[in-house]
N, C-alpha and C positions, 0 to 999 in steps of 0.2 A: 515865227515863234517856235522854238524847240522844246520836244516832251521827252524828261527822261526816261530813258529804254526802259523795257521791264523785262525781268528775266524771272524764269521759274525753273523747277527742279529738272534737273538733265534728266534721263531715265539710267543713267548708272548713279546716281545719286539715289533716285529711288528705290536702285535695288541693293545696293549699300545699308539703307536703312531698313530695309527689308528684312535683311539677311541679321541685323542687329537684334532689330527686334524679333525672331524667327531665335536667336541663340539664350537672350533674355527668358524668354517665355518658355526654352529648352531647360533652362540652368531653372527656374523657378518650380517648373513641376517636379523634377527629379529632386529638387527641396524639399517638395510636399511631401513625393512619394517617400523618400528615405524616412521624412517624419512618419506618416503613416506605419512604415512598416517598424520601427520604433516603438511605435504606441505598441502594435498590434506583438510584436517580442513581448513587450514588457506585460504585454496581457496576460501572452499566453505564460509563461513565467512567473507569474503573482497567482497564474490560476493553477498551476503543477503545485506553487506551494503551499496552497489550501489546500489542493488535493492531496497533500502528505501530510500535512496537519491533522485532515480529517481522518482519516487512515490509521495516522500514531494513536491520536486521540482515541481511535474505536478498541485498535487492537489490545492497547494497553487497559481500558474499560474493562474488556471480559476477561483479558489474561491475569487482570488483578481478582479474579471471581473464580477460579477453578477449582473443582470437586476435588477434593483428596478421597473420596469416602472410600473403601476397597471394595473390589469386586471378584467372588470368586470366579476362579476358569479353568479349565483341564493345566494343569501345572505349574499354576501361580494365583497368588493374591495379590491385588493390588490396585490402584487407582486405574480408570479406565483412560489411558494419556499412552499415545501413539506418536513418538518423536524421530523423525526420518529425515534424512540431510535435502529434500527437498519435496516434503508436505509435514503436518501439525494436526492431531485432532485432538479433541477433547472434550469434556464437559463440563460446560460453563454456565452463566446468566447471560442471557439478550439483556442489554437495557431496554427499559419501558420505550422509550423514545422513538425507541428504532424498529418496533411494532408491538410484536405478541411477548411481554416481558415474561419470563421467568427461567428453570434449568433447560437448558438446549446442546443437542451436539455440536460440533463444530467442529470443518476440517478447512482449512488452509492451504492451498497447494497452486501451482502453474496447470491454465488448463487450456486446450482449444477450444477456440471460437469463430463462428460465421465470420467474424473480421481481424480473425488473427488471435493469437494465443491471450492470458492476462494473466495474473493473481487475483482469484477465484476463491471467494470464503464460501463454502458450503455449510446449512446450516437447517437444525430440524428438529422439529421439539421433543422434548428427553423423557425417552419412555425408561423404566425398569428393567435391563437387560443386561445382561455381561458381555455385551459385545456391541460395536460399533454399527450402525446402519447401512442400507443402502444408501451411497450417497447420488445415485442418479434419481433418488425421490426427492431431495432434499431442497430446498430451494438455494438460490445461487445469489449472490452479490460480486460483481466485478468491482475489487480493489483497486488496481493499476493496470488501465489498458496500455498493449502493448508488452505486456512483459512477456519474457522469453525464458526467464533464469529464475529460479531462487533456491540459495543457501541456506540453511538451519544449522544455527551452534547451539547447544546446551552447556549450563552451567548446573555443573554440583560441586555445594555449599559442602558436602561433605568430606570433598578435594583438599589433604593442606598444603597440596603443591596447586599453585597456582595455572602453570604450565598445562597440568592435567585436568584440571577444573572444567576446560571447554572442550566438547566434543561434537562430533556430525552427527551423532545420534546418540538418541537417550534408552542408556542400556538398564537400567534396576528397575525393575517391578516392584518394587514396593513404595514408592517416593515421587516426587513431582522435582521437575529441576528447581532451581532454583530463578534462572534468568534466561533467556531465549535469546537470542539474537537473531536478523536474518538481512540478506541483503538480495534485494530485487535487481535485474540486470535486464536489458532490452536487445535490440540487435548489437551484434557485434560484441556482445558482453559489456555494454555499457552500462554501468552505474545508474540504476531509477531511483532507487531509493535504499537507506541504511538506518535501521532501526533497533535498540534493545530494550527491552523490558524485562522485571523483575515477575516470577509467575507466582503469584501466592492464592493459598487454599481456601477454600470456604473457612470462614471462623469453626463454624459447626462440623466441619469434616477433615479439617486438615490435623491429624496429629502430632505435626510440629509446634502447634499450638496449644491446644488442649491436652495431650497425653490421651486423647478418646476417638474412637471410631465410631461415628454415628451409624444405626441402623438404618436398612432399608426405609430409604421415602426422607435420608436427611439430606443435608447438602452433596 
């Protein structure tokens, strides 16, 4: 009586399949992994652009709040607003939200830090003075970590050459721009962020408005 043979896997057969599944299991991770890093772009990317959302959203918050009131000083009057092709101060309102609400200084500027440079809102509650503060007392919020760069344009409304309207810096003391611009830049001068806002006066100080200067202690 005869039994049919039995045969089993050669060992190059075994390592055939080996090597199959060894390439499978190559191609599948590097699947995941691409996903993963995918996800983790598109994170970080949907979180830059809250992070500029929240940014427009603030800046534009207190640049639509700014003292026009005048202030006298050794050979000018005029609202206390410091406009430089790369810093911004002035006197504004904090929203409530975002601590101790009411009139506050506020400077703008590119600053260093323990982990590299940023745009820096310095900012400190608004006493009575015709002059700008210490701003190394003042407390600090990092705007955009990483920045390296920022540009300031002003606009004056009072330009009817268009051409001429934008400038790197805000030159009349008597007056508040009318729109700000500014563009944030990173390593290598890359583009962080680009933003413009209209600057308007307190109701109660801005005399583009009313025709009146409030006294000491208005907007």
């Amino acid at each position: 009586m005869t039994h049919p043979s039995r045969r089993g896997f050669t060992l190059v057969e075994m390592l055939v399949v080996l090597v199959l599944l060894s390439l499978i299991m190559l191609a599948v991770v590097s699947a995941l992994r691409g996903v993963a890093q995918g996800s983790d772009r598109a994170d970080a990317r949907f979180e830059r652009m809250d992070d500029e959302r929240i940014t427009r959203d603030f800046l534009r918050g207190v640049l639509a709040r700014v003292s026009a009131r005048r202030v006298t000083r050794p050979g000018r009057s005029g609202p206390l607003f410091e406009g430089a092709s790369d810093h911004v101060a002035w006197v504004g309102v904090m929203p409530a939200r975002y601590g101790a609400g009411g009139r506050t200084f506020f400077r703008l500027g590119i600053e260093p830090l323990e982990q590299g440079s940023a745009l820096v809102l310095r900012y400190l509650p608004w006493a009575d003075q015709p002059r700008f503060p210490d701003w190394q007392q003042a407390g600090a919020q990092v705007l955009v970590p990483g920045a390296q760069g920022l540009a300031l344009r002003y606009r004056d409304a009072r330009q009817p050459d268009e051409s001429l309207a934008w400038s790197d810096a805000w030159q009349p003391v008597d007056d508040l721009p009318s729109a700000l611009a500014l563009v944030v830049t990173g390593a290598q001068g890359v583009q962080l962020q680009s933003m413009e806002f209209p600057v308007w006066g307190l109701p109660r100080s801005d005399p583009r408005q009313s025709g009146d200067i409030t006294s000491v202690g208005g907007g």
